[in-house]
Each structure stands twice: as C-alpha cells, then as structure tokens.
VMD Tcl script that draws the C-alpha trace (Angstrom):
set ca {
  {123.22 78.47 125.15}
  {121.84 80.88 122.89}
  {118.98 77.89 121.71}
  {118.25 77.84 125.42}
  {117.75 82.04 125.63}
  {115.14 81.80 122.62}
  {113.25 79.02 123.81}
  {113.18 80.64 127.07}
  {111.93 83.91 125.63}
  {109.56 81.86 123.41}
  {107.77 80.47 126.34}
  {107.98 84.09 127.86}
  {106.27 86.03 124.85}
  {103.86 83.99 124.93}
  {102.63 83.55 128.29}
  {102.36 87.12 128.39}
  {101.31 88.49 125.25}
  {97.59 88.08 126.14}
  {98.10 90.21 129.47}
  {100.73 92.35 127.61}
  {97.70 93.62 125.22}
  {95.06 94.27 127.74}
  {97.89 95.97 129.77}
  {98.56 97.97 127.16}
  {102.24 97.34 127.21}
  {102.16 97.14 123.28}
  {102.95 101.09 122.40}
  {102.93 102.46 119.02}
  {106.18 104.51 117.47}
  {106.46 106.56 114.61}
  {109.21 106.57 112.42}
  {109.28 109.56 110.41}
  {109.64 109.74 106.07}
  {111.46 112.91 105.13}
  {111.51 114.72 101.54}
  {115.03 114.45 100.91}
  {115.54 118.21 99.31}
  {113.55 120.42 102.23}
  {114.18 117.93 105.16}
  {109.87 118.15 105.75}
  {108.15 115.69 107.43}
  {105.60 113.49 104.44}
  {104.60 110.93 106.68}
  {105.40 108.29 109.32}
  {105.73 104.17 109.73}
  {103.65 102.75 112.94}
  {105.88 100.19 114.27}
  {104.97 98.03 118.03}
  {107.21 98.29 120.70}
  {106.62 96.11 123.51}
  {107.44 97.76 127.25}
  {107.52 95.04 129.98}
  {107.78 96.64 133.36}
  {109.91 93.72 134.65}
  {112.18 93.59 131.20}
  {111.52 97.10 129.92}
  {111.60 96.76 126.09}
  {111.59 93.64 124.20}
  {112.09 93.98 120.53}
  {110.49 93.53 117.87}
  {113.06 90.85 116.14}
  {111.81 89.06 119.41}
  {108.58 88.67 119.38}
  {107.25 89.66 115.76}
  {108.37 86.04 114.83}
  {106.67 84.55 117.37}
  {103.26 86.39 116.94}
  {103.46 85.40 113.43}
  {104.04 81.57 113.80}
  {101.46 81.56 116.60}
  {98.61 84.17 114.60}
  {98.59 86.79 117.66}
  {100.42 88.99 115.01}
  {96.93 89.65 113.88}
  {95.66 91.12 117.05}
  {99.00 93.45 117.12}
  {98.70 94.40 113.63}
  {94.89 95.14 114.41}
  {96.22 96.97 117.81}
  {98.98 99.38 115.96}
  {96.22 100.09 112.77}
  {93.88 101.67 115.68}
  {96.32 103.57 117.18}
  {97.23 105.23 114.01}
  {93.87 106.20 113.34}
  {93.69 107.68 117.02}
  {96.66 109.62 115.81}
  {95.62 110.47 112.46}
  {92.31 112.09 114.18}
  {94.57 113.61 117.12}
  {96.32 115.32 114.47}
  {93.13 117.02 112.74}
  {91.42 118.00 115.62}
  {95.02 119.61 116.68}
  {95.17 121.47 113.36}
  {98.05 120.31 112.67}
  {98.64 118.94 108.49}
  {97.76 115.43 108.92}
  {100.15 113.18 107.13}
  {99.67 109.61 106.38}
  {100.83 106.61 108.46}
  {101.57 103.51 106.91}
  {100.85 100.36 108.90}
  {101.93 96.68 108.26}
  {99.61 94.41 107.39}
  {101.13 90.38 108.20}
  {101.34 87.65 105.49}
  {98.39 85.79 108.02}
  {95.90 88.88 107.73}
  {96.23 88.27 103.49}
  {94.35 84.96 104.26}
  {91.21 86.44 104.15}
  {89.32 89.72 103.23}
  {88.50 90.34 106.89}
  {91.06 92.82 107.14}
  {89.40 95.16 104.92}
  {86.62 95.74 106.61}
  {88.57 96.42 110.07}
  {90.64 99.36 107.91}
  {87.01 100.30 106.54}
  {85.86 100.25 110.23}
  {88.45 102.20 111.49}
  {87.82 104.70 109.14}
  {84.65 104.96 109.86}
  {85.17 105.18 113.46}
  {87.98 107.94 113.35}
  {86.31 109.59 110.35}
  {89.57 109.95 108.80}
  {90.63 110.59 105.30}
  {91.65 106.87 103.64}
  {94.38 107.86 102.13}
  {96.22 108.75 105.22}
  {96.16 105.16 106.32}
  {98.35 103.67 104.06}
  {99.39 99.49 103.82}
  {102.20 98.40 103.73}
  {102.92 94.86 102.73}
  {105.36 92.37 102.20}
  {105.92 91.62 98.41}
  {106.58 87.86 98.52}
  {106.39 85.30 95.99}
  {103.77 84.85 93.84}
  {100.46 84.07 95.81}
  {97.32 83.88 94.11}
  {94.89 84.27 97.37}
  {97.45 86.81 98.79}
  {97.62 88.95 95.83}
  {94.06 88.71 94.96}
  {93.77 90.20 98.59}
  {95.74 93.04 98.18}
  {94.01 93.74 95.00}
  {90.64 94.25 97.27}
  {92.59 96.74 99.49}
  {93.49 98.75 96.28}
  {89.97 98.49 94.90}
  {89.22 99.70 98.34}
  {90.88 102.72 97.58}
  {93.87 101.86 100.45}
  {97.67 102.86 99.44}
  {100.08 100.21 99.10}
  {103.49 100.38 100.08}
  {105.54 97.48 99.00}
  {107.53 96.33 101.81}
  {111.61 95.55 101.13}
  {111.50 96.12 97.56}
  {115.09 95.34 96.43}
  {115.14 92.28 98.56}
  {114.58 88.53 98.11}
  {111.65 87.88 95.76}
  {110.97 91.31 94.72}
  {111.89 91.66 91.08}
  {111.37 93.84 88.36}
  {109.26 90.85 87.26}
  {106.19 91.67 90.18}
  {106.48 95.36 88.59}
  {104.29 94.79 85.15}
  {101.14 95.00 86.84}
  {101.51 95.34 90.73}
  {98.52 97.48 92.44}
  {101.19 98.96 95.00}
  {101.29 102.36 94.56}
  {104.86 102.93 96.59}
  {107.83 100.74 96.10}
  {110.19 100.97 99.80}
  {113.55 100.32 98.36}
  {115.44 97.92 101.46}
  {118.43 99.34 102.41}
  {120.35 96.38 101.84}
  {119.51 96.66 98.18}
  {120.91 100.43 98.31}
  {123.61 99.99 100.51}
  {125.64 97.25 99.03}
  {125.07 98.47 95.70}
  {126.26 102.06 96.13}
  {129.86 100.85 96.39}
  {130.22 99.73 92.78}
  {129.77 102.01 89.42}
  {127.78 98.83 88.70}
  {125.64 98.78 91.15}
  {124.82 102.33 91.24}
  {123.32 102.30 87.49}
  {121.51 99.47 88.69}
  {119.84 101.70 91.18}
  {119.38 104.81 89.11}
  {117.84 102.66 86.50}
  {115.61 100.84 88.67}
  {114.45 104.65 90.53}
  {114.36 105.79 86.59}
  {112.28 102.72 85.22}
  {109.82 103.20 88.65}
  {108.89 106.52 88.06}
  {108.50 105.89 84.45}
  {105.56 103.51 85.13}
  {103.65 105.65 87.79}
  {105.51 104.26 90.99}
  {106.33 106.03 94.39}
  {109.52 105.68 96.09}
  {110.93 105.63 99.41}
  {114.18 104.12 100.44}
  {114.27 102.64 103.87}
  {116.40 102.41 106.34}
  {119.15 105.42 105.63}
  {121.71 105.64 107.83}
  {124.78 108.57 106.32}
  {124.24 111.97 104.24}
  {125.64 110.26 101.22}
  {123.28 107.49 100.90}
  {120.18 110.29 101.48}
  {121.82 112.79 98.69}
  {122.73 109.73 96.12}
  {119.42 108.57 96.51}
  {117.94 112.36 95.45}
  {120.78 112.58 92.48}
  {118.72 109.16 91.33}
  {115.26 111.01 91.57}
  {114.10 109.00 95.01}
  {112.85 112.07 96.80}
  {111.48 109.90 100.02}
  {113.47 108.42 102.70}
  {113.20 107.18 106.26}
  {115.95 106.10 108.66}
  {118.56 106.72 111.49}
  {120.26 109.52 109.51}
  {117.00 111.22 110.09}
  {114.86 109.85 112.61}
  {114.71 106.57 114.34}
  {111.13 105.32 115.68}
  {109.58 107.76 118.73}
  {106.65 107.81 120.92}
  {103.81 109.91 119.44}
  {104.12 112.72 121.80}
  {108.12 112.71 120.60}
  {107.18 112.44 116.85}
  {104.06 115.53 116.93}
  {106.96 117.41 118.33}
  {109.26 116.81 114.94}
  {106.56 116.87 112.82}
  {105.49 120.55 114.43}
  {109.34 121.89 113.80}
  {109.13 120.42 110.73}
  {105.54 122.33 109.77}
  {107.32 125.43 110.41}
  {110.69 124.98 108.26}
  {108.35 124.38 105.53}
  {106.00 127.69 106.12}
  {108.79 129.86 107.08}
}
mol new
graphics top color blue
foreach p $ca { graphics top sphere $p radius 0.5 }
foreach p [lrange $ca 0 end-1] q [lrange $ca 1 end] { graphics top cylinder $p $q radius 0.2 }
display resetview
C-alpha cells in the first residue's frame, strides 16, 4: 500500500515540478541559528517548501529525493540561493543587521564548477556581501572531484558549513585538512549521546578538539532547554531547532529577527 502512495506521489512530483517552479509554488523558509547565551538571532538556514494549491504543502522528505535522482534538485537549489540573496538585499536596504543565510548546495551541483559562478552571479546581481551567503554541504565520503569542488568555493572566498557532522561518514578523520569553516553537529549525534557519561565526553571532546583547530560550530536540530544549555557547558555557542524556532516564511522570520535586534541593543 504504502509502495503504491510513493510511486503515486513519484509520478505526481514530477509531472508538476516544472509548472510548480514557474508557478512559484516553491517558497523559501528561514530557520533561524540562535547564540545560545543571549538568545540573538546570528543567522538563518533557507530551506524549500513546496505549496500545492490542490495538496497544500508537500514536504520536503517528499520530493527532495526525487529532485535529486531526477537532477531538478539543481534548479531548486539554484531557486532557494536567489531568494536568499533577494533577502539578504531586502534586509540592507531595510536597515536592518544583515545576517548570513546558509543555503544547500546538492551532491549533483559538486559535479562541476558551474555552481560557482551562479553564487558569484548572484552576488553580483544583489550586490551583497559574500560572506553572508554561506554553503552548506553534505560531508560524504571521500570524493576527489567533489572535494576538489568545494575547495573552489572556499578559494572563492564562500563559507562552508558542513552538513550532519556527527553522522554517517563524517569522522574526525575528514577534520585534518577540511576547507569547511563550520562543522553542524546532527542532532542524532548529540542526542543519543547525551544520555551516557560516555557519550557526553565524547561530545565535549569533539566541541573541545573543533575549536582547537579553528572550527565553527552549530548543533542542529535542538529540540529541549537541556540539550541547548549542555551544548553551551561544552563551548558550542550556535544552535538551530524547534526549541527555538522551526522554519518560517520571510515576512514571519524579519519579524523574529527584528525582536531579536532589540533584546540585543536594549
């Protein structure tokens, strides 16, 4: 039954992801990063929601999969990294602090340096600082043509966020000379780990060891007070998630990130 649901909703996505772009059904939320001490907004993930007006919204553990075995992940990733430097731009001209979004880049843009010049275009086009459009990528296994890629974004001068550190192929191992400038620590690596003594030196020591060689943090996907304030006891300042924020519409998100602008100045 639930075979005949996917391939039904296969053969949905994409019949209509063509029209879906041009109809701009394909919206861009922000999910907010918080400092963990002062509660301020630091910066925001672009994520793709897509609003049907039959279905309403489909998500993304839908249709991400299916852009990304059928390559029209490239024209959503290429989508969402415009939007964000609408925003980015929005947010200047506003006057209000401009903080950097990080966008995904897929495994199937690392093919080929063509997605460095669309970043490089962007900025052009928005005339936006480049660090505030950050990259965030999926550290996989070793991949020569991949890597080499994201060596050209950080020669570029892009920052790189490394996507689900913590998680599958990630080791300490891809730390000794990785051009990512921000390790996001998965949630499952967190999570699980915090119940044992065990597991949380494993954590402190990996947060310690991180900082020690010149590495960013941010844990991901934070759901309870605890996890947010044993993350800070372990020196990982950053952190996005539900105990926070989840992912809003723009107009929701410049409203947060104005309350938060005046906590900080007050």
């Amino acid at each position: 039954e639930q075979f005949k649901v996917s391939l039904y909703n296969k053969k949905f996505i994409e019949e209509n992801m063509r029209a879906a772009i041009t109809d701009n059904q394909f919206l861009m939320y922000l999910q907010p990063k918080y400092n963990i001490p002062d509660s301020a907004i630091i910066g925001a993930e672009a994520l793709v929601r897509w609003i049907d007006p039959e279905r309403g919204i489909i998500p993304p553990n839908e249709f991400i999969p299916v852009f990304e075995q059928n390559g029209f992940v490239v024209k959503i990733d290429e989508y969402i990294w415009e939007c964000a430097a609408k925003c980015i731009r929005h947010w200047i001209n506003e006057g209000l602090p401009p903080i950097p979004i990080s966008v995904n880049v897929s495994r199937v843009h690392l093919s080929d340096s063509g997605f460095v010049n669309k970043l490089e275009a962007l900025i052009k086009k928005y005339n936006i600082p480049r660090e505030l459009l950050e990259l965030e990528i999926t550290e996989s296994i070793e991949n020569v043509n991949i890597n080499e890629m994201i060596q050209l974004a950080k020669d570029s001068g892009f920052r790189l966020l490394m996507d689900d550190f913590g998680s599958g192929y990630s080791s300490l191992n891809t730390l000794k000379s990785t051009p990512f400038d921000v390790l996001k620590i998965d949630r499952s690596f967190f999570s699980s780990s915090m119940e044992s003594s065990r597991g949380q030196k494993i954590i402190s020591h990996t947060i310690a060891m991180s900082k020690d060689i010149g590495l960013e943090l941010i844990a991901e996907g934070v759901e309870t007070k605890e996890q947010a304030e044993f993350l800070s006891d372990c020196g990982c300042n950053s952190a996005q998630g539900y105990f926070y924020s989840s992912p809003v519409p723009v107009d929701m998100f410049d409203k947060l990130l104005k309350n938060s602008v005046l906590v900080k100045t007050e």
